[in-house]
Each structure stands twice: as structure tokens, then as C-alpha cells.
C-alpha positions in Angstrom: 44.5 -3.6 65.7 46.5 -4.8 62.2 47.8 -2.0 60.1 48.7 -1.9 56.7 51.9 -0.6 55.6 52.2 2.2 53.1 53.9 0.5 50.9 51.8 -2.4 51.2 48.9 0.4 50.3 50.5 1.7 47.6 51.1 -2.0 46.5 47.6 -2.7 46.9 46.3 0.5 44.8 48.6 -0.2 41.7 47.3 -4.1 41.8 43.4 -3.0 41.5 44.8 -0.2 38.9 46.3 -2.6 36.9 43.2 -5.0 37.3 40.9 -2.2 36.0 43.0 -0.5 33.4 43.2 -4.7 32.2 39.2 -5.5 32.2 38.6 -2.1 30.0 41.1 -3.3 27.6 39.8 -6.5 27.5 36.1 -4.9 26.9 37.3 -2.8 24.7 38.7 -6.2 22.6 35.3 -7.6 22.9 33.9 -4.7 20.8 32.2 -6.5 17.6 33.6 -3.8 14.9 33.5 -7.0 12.4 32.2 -5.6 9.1 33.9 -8.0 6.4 30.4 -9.9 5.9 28.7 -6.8 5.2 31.4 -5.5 2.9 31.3 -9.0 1.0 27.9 -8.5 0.9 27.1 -5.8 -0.5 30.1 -6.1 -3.1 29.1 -8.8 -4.8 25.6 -8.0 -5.1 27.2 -4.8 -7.2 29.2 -7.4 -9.5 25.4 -8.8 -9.9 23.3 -5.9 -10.2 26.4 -4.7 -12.9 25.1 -7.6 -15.2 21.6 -7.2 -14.8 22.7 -3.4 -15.8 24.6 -4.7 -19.0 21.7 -7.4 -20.0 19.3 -4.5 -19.7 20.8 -2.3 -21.8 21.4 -4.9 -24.7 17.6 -6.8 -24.2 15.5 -2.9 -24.2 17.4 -1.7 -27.3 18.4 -4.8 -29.6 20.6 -3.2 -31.6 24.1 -2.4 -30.9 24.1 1.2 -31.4 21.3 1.6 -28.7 23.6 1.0 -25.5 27.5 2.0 -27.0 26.5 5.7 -26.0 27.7 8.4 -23.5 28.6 8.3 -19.9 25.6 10.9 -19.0 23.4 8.6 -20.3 23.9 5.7 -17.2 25.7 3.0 -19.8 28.7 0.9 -18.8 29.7 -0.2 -21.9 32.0 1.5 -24.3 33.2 0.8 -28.2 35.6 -1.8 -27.6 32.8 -4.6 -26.3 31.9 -6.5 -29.3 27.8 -7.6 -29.6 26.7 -10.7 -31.4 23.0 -10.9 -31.7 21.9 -14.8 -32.8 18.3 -14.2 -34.4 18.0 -17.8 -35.8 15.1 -19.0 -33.1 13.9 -15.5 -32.4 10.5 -13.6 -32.6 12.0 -10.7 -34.9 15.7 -9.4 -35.3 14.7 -6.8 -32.7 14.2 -9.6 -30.3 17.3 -12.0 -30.4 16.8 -15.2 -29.1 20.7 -14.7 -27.6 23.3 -11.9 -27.4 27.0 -12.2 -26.5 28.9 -9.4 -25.1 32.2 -9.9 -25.8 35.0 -7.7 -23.9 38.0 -9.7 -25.6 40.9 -9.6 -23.3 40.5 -6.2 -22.3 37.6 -3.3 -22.2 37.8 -0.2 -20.4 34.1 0.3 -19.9 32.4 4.1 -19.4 32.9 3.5 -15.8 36.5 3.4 -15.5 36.9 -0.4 -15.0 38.4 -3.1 -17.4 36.5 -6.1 -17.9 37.5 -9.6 -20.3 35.6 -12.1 -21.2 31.9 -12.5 -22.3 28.3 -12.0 -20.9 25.9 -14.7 -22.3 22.3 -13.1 -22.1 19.5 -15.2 -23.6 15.7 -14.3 -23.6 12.7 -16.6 -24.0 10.8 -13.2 -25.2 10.5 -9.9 -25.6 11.6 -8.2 -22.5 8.7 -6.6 -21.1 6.5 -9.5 -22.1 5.1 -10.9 -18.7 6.8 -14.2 -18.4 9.6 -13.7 -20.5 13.1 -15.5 -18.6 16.2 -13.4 -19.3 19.5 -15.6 -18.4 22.5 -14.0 -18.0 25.9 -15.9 -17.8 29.3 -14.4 -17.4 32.1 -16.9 -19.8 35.4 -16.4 -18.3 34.7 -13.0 -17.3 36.7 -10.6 -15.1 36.0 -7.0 -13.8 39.0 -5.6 -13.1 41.0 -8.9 -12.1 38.2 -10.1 -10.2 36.5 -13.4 -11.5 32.6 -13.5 -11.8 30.8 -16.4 -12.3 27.6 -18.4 -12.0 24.2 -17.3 -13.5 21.2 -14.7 -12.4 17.8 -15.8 -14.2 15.6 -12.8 -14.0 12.0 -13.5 -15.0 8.7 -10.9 -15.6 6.3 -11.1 -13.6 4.3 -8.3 -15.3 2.8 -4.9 -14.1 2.4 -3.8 -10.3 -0.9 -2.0 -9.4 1.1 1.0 -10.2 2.0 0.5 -13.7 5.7 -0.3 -13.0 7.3 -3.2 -14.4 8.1 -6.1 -12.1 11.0 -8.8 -12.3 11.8 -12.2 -10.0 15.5 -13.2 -9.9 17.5 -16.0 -8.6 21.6 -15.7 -8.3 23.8 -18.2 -8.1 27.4 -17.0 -8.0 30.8 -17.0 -7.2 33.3 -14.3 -7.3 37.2 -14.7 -7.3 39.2 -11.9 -5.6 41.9 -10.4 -7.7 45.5 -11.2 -6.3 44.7 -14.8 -4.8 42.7 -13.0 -2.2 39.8 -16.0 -1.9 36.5 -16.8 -3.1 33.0 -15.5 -2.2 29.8 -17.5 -3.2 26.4 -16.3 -3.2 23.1 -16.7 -3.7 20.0 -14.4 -4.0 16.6 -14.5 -4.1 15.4 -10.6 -5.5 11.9 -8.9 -6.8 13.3 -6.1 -8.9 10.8 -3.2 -9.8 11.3 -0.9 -12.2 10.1 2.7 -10.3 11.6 5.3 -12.6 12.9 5.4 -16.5 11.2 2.2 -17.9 9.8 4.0 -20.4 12.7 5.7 -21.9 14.1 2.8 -23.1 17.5 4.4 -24.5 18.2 6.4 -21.6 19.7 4.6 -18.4 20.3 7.5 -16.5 16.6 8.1 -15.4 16.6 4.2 -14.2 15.7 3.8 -10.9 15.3 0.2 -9.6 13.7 -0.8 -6.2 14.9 -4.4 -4.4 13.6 -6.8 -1.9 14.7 -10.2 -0.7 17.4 -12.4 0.7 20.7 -13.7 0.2 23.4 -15.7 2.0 26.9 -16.2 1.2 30.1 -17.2 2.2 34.1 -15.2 2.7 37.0 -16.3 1.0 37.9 -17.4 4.9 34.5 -19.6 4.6 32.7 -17.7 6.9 28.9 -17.7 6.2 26.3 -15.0 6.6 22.7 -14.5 5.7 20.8 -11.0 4.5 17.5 -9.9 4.6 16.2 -7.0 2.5 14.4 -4.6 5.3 13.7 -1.2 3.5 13.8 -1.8 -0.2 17.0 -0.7 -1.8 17.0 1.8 -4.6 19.8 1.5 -7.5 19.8 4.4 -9.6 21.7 3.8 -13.0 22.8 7.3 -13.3 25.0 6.8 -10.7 25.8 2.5 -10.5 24.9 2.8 -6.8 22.3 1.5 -4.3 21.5 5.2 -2.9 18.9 4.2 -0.3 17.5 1.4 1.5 18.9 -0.8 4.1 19.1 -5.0 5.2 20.4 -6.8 7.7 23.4 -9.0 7.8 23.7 -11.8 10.0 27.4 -13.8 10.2 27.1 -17.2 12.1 26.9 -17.2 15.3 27.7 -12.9 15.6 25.1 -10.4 16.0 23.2 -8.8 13.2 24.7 -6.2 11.3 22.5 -3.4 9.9 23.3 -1.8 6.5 21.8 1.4 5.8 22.9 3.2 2.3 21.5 6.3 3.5 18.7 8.9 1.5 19.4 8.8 -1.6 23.0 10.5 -2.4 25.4 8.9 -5.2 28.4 7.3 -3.4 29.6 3.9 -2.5 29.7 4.2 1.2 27.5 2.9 3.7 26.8 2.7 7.2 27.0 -0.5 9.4 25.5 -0.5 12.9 27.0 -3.5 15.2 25.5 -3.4 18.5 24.6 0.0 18.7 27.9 1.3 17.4 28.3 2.7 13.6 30.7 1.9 11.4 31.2 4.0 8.4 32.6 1.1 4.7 33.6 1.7 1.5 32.0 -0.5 -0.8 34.7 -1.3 -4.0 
């Protein structure tokens, strides 16, 4: 009968050790904890949703005393952005045909952040006229040293069953990353519906906005992804944040990633499920 040495035991032992202790490493490394495309995501929708905010404010009120109020009352802007209204092919001078908002080369808005450069916004009618088109084009315009560009065309579409204002719109946009840190582009098919506040019109801060749709886009590394609206998102103004809803993010050729902004609480974090494991993001 052959016997083993212990040393050749001992040998033997510390080789399938090392052979185990290198496979749970090596699962460990195949862990997908990859949460860029959500986080690119779900920031430039904000940069998107921000000038839907802004175009809001200026198209409900028509005048530009109606939207340079207080923080409590949900607005970004603040005293230093200058507002043009062009009335020359309007309806009425409460109804501009155009309106430039105009942050120079430097605004610190209500929120904190400095912005430069303008926001086109022209209207085809009065705002809550069913088909009116709303276009809103940022002109060299920067949020903080981060470029945004391209155009969202937001269009209603007229009164839901219950009574609530509804809205289609179409994004087509690219955002420069402060700090040569890349380029993101996307694009966004959205129904907007306007579930709380629509008829206050000078008060933002009771403005609560429910989203569906799809979107795709692509990192500054050229990664791509698609998104799919799967619980509608809610945006309250009060707060500038989507405080409920979730949709799922699919990178190519990775797993999905589901984005859940939770039950309704006012903060910029969100929670990203990959494969069963959650991740908890900071959305800036």
C-alpha cells in the first residue's frame, strides 16, 4: 500500500487552500456592482427636467415678476437672470411668442448652483391650450461647469379623465462634464402629467409631476444603455427631486439595473439593484 507523506499532506492541503481562497476571489471580482449607467442616467434626466422647471415657471406666469420669487416657493431662478419676452408674433403680451432667459456669465440660482448662458423657450400658444408646442433650447449654457445642450419639445396633449393636465416630450441632448470629464448624449421619449399644483400657477412648490417612458444614452467612455420607465416617477418642485417611482436600466450587453427612488422623501439618492444585490448612489 502507497503512503502519503506528511509533508506531502500538508503540501496537498495548502494547494486546494490556495485554489479555493483564489476561486472566491475571483467570484467575488465577477460581482456586477457597475452603477455608472444608472448614475448617468438619472443625472442628466435632472439637467432636463431642470429646464422644463425653468420654461414652466416663465410660460404659466408671463411676466417676469411671476417666477423671480422665494426659495419656499419651488423657483430656481433668482434676480440676476435677465428675461426678454418677444411679443411681436404673439396672441397677447401675456402670451410671448418667445422668452430668453439670460444668466449672463454667471447666476447663482435659489438652488445654490451657478448657471451662464441662455434658455430659449418658444410657444406656439398659450400653455395650457391643448396642442400648444413649447421648445426649449439651452444657447451656450452651463450649470455649474457642466455644458447642456440640445433641445426638449414638450407638447399638450390636453386633459386626462382626471382633470390633470397632460404633456408629450421628446429630448435630444448632450451634456459636457465639467473638468474634461466626457460627454453624455441622450435621448427621451416622456408623457409628463401634471398631478398636483397646476392650478396655482405662481406657486411651484405644490407641483407635483408624474413620468413615464424611455430613454437611451451613451457615457463619456461611449458605453450605451437603454431605460424604461416601470412605476411612474414623481418630481415634486418643492424639493427639485424625483421622490418616487422606479425604471430599469439596461447597459449593453450587462444585466438590467433597477432604479428605485424610493416613497416619496426629498433627497437625491437612490437605490440600484444589480442581480439581486443593492447598491445605494448619490445622484449630483
Amino acid at each position: 500500500m502507497k503512503t502519503i507523506k506528511k509533508n506531502g499532506l500538508a503540501g496537498l492541503f495548502a494547494a486546494i487552500t490556495l485554489s479555493m481562497l483564489v476561486l472566491s476571489c475571483n467570484k467575488k471580482d465577477d460581482i456586477d456592482s457597475d452603477t455608472n449607467a444608472a448614475k448617468n442616467e438619472n443625472s442628466v434626466e435632472k439637467y432636463y427636467i431642470e429646464l422644463n422647471d425653468i420654461a414652466d415657471q416663465v410660460a404659466k406666469t408671463g411676466s417676469a415678476s411671476g417666477f423671480k420669487v422665494t426659495e419656499d416657493q419651488g423657483t430656481l431662478l433668482s434676480s440676476c437672470a435677465v428675461i426678454t419676452f418677444d411679443t411681436s408674433s404673439a396672441v397677447s403680451a401675456l402670451n410671448p411668442d418667445t422668452i430668453v432667459v439670460d444668466f449672463g456669465t454667471g447666476c447663482i440660482g435659489n438652488d445654490g448652483r451657478s448657471r451662464s448662458g441662455k434658455i430659449i423657450v418658444s410657444t406656439t400658444g398659450r400653455y395650457f391650450e391643448t396642442g400648444t408646442v413649447v421648445t426649449i433650447i439651452p444657447q451656450n449654457y452651463f450649470v455649474n461647469g457642466n455644458g447642456v445642450s440640445g433641445s426638449r419639445v414638450v407638447t399638450n396633449t390636453g386633459n386626462n379623465s382626471s382633470g390633470q393636465p397632460t404633456f408629450t416630450v421628446q429630448v435630444s441632448g448632450t451634456v459636457t462634464l465639467a473638468n474634461n470629464g466626457g460627454t453624455i448624449t441622450w435621448s427621451a421619449s416622456r408623457i409628463r402629467t401634471w398631478i398636483a399644483g397646476y392650478d396655482t400657477p405662481l406657486l411651484f412648490a405644490d407641483d407635483e409631476i408624474s413620468v413615464t417612458g424611455s430613454s437611451n444614452g451613451t457615457n463619456a467612455s461611449g458605453g450605451s444603455w437603454s431605460t424604461i420607465i416601470t412605476s411612474p416617477l414623481v418630481h415634486k418642485r418643492s424639493c427639485r427631486e424625483i421622490v418616487s417611482g422606479s425604471k430599469t436600466v439596461t447597459p449593453a450587453s450587462r444585466p438590467a439595473r433597477i432604479v428605485d427612488y424610493g416613497n416619496g422623501t426629498c433627497d437625491n439618492t437612490v437605490n440600484v439593484t444589480i442581480n439581486g444585490n443593492t447598491y445605494t448612489i448619490t445622484i449630483n
